[in-house]
TORPA-582601 format. One record per residue (C-alpha): residue number from 1; chain; x, y, z. Coordinates in steps of 0.2 Angstrom, whole numbers. Layout:
BEGIN
{pos=NUM | unit=A | c1=X | c2=Y | c3=Z}
...
END
This chain:
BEGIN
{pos=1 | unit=A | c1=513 | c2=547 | c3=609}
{pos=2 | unit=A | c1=510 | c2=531 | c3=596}
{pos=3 | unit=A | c1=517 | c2=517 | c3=587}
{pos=4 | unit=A | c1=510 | c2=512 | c3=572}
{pos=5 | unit=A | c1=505 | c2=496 | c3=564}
{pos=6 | unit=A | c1=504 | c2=489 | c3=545}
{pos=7 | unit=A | c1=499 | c2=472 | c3=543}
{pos=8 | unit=A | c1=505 | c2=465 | c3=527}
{pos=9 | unit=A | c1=495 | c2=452 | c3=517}
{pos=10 | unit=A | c1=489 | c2=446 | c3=533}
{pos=11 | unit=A | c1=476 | c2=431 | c3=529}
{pos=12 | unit=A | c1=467 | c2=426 | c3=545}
{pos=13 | unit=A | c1=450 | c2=434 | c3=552}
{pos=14 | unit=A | c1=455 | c2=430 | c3=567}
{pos=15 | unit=A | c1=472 | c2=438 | c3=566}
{pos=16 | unit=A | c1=467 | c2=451 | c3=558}
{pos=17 | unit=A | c1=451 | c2=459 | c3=570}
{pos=18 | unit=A | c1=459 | c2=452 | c3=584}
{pos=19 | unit=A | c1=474 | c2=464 | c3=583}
{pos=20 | unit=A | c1=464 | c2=476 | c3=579}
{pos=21 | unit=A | c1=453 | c2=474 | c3=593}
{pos=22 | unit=A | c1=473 | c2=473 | c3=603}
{pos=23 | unit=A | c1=479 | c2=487 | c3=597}
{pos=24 | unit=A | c1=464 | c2=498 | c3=600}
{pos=25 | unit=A | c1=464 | c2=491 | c3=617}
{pos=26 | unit=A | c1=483 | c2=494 | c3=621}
{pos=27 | unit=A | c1=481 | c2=512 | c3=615}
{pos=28 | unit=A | c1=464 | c2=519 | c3=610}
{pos=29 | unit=A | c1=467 | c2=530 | c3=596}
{pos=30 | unit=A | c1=485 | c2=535 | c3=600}
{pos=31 | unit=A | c1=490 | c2=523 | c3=588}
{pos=32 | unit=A | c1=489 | c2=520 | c3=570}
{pos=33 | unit=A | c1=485 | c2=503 | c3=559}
{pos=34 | unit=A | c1=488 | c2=503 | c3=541}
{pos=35 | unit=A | c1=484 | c2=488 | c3=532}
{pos=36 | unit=A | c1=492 | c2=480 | c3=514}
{pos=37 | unit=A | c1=477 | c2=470 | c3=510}
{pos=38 | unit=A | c1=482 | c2=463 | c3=491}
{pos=39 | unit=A | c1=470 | c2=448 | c3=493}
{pos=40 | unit=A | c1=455 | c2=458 | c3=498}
{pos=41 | unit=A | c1=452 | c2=449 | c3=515}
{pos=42 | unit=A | c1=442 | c2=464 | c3=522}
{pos=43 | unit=A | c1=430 | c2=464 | c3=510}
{pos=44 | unit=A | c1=430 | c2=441 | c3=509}
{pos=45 | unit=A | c1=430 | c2=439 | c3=526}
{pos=46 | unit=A | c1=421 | c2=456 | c3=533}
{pos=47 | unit=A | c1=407 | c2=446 | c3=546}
{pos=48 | unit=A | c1=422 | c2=434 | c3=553}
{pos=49 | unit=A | c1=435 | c2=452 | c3=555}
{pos=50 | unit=A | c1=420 | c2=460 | c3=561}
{pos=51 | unit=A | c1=416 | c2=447 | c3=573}
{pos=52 | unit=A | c1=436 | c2=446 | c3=576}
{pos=53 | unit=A | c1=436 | c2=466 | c3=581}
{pos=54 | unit=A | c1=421 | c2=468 | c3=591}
{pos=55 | unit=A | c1=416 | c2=480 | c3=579}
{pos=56 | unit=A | c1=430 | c2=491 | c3=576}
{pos=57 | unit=A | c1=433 | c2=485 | c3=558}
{pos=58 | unit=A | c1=416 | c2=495 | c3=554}
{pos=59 | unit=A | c1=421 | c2=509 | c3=566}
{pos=60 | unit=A | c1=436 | c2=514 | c3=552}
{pos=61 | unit=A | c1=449 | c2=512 | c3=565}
{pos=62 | unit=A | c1=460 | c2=507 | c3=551}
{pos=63 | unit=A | c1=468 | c2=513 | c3=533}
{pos=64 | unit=A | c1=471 | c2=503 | c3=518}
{pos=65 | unit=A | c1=487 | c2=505 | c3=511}
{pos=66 | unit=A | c1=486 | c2=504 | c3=491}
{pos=67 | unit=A | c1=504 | c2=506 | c3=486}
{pos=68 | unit=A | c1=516 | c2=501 | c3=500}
{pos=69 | unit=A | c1=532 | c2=507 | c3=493}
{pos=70 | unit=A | c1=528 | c2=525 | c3=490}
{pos=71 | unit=A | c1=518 | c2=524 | c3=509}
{pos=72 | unit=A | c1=534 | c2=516 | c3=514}
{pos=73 | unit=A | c1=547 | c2=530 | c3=503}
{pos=74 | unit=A | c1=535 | c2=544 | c3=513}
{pos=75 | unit=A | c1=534 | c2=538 | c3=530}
{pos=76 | unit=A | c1=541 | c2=552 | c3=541}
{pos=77 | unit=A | c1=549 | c2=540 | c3=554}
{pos=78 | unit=A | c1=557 | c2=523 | c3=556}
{pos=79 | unit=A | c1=552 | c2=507 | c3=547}
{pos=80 | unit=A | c1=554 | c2=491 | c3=557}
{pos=81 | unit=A | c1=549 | c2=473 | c3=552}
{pos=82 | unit=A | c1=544 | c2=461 | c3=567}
{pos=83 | unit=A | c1=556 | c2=446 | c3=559}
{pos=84 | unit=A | c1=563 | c2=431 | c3=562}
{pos=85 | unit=A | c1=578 | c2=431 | c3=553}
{pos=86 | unit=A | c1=596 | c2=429 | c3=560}
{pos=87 | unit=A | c1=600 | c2=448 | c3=560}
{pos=88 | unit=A | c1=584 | c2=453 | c3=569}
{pos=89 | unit=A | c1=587 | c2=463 | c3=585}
{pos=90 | unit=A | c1=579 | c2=455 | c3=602}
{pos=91 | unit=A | c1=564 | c2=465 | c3=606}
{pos=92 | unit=A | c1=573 | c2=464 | c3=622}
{pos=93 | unit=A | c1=587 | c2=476 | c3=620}
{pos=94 | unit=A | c1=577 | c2=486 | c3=605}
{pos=95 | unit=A | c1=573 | c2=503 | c3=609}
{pos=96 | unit=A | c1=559 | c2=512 | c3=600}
{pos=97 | unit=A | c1=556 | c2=531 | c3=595}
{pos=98 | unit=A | c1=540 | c2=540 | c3=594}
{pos=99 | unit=A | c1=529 | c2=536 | c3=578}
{pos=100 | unit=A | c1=540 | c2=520 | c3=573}
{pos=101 | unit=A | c1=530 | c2=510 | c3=561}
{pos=102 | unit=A | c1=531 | c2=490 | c3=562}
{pos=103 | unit=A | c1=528 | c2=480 | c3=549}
{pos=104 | unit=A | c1=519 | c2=460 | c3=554}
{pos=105 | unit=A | c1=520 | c2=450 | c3=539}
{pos=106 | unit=A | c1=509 | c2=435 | c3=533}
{pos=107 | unit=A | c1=504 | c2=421 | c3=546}
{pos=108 | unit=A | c1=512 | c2=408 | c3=536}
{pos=109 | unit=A | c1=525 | c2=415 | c3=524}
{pos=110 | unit=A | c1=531 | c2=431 | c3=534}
{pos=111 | unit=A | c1=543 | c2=441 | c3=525}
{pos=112 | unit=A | c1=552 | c2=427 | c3=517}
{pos=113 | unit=A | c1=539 | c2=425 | c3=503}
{pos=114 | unit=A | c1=545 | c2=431 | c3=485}
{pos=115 | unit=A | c1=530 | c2=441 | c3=482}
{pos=116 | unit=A | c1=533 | c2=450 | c3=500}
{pos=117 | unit=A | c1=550 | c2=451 | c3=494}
{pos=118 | unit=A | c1=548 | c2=459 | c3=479}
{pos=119 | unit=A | c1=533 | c2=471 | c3=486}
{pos=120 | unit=A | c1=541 | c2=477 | c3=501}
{pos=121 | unit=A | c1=557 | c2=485 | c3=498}
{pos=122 | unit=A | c1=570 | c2=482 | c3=510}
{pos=123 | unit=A | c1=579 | c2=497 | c3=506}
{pos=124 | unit=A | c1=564 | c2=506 | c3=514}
{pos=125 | unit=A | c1=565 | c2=495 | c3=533}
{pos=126 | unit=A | c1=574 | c2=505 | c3=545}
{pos=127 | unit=A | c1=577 | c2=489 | c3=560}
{pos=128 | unit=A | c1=571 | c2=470 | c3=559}
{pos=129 | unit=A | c1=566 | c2=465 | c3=577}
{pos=130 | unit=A | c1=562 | c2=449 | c3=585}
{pos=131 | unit=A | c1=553 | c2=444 | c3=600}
{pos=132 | unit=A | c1=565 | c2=433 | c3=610}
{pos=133 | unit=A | c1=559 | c2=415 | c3=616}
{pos=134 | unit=A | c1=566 | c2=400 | c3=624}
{pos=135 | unit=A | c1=559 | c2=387 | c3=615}
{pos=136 | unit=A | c1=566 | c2=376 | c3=603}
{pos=137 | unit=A | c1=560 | c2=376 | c3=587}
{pos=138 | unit=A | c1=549 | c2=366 | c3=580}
{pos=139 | unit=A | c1=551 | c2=355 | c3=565}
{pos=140 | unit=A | c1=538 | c2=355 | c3=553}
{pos=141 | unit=A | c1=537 | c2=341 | c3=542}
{pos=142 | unit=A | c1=542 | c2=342 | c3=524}
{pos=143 | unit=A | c1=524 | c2=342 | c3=517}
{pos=144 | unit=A | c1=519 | c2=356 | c3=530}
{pos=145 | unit=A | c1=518 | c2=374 | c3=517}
{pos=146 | unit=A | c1=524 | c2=385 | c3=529}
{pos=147 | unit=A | c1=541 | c2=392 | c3=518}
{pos=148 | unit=A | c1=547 | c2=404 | c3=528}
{pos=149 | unit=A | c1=565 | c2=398 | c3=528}
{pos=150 | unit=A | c1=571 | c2=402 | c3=548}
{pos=151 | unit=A | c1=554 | c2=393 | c3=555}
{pos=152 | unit=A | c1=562 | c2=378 | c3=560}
{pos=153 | unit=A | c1=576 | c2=386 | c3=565}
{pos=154 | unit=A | c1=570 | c2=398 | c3=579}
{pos=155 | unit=A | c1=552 | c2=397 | c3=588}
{pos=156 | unit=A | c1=541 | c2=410 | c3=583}
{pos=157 | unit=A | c1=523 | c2=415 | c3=589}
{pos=158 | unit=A | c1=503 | c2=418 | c3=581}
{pos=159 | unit=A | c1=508 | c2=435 | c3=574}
{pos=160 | unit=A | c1=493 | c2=442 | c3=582}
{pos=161 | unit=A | c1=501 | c2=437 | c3=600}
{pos=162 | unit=A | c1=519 | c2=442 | c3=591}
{pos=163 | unit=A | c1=511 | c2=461 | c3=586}
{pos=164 | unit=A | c1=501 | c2=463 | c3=603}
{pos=165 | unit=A | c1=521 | c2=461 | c3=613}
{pos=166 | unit=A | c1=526 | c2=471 | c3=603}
{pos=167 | unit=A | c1=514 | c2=483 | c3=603}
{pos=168 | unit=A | c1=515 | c2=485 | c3=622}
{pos=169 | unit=A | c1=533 | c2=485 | c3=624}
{pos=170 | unit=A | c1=536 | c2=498 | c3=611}
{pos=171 | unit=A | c1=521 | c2=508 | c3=620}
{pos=172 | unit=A | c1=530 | c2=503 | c3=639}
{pos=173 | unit=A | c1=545 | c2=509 | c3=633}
{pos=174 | unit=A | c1=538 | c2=525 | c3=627}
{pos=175 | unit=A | c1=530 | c2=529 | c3=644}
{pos=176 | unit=A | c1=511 | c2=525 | c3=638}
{pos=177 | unit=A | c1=507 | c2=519 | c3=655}
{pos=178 | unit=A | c1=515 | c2=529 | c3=664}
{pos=179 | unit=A | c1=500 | c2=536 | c3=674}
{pos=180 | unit=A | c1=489 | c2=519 | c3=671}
{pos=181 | unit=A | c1=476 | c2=518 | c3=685}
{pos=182 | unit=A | c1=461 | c2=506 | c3=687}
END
């Protein structure tokens, strides 16, 4: 039983071994994490992921993704982007199938950057989802660089907290803890 992972472009250290170090924790080595790394932050910031992963990053708990439309084109199950746009479906009433992959974009741009845009072929995304908050937005002031266009319209979380909700939903959902005991 698994849901899979690809981070995309992600930039932080912090983000990145972290949610690895979540993942792992959520569901040992049931699920998969694929990484999109075009700015070579695993190799840049290895001692800080690392550090960030408890040691998981050296353990190869992960798999690099070189080309991530034909990994996309082959993937044998549905695509879903964790989004905040307008036509994202709440987490809430989403329901998730065995081997889904999701796709977490970058902390500051998400999926709203051109150059995400242009390497991530929307025609190979399956379901956008959206974990649902009450907050209101907040708004950034106009010299702030996050661009993605929706961030001032709806609230929206570190991605690494985002993925890890995700993560343990989809598995919940799933029945992963079904027979959980301390």
């Amino acid at each position: 039983m698994s849901i899979n992972h690809l981070l995309v472009d992600l930039g932080g250290p912090q983000n990145i071994g972290g949610l690895m170090r979540d993942l792992y924790e959520l569901s040992g080595t049931d699920s998969k994490l694929f990484i999109y790394d075009p700015r070579d932050k695993l190799n840049t910031l290895y001692n800080d992921i690392l550090s960030a992963s408890i040691g998981l990053l050296s353990e190869g708990r992960h798999e690099i993704v070189e080309d991530i439309n034909s990994f996309l084109e082959t993937y044998e199950s549905r695509v879903i982007i964790a989004d905040v746009s307008k036509d994202a479906i709440s987490l809430s009433e989403f329901h998730f199938e065995e081997n889904d992959l999701i796709l977490y974009g970058n902390e500051n741009r998400g999926f709203y950057n051109e150059e995400l845009l242009q390497v991530v072929d929307t025609k190979n995304v399956d379901h956008s989802i959206i974990v649902p908050m009450q907050a209101s937005p907040r708004v950034l002031p106009p010299t702030n660089k996050i661009v993605a266009p929706n961030y001032n319209i709806y609230p929206n979380l570190n991605v690494r907290t985002a993925a890890t909700i995700i993560a343990y939903t989809a598995l919940k959902q799933l029945g992963y803890f079904k027979n959980f005991k301390l």
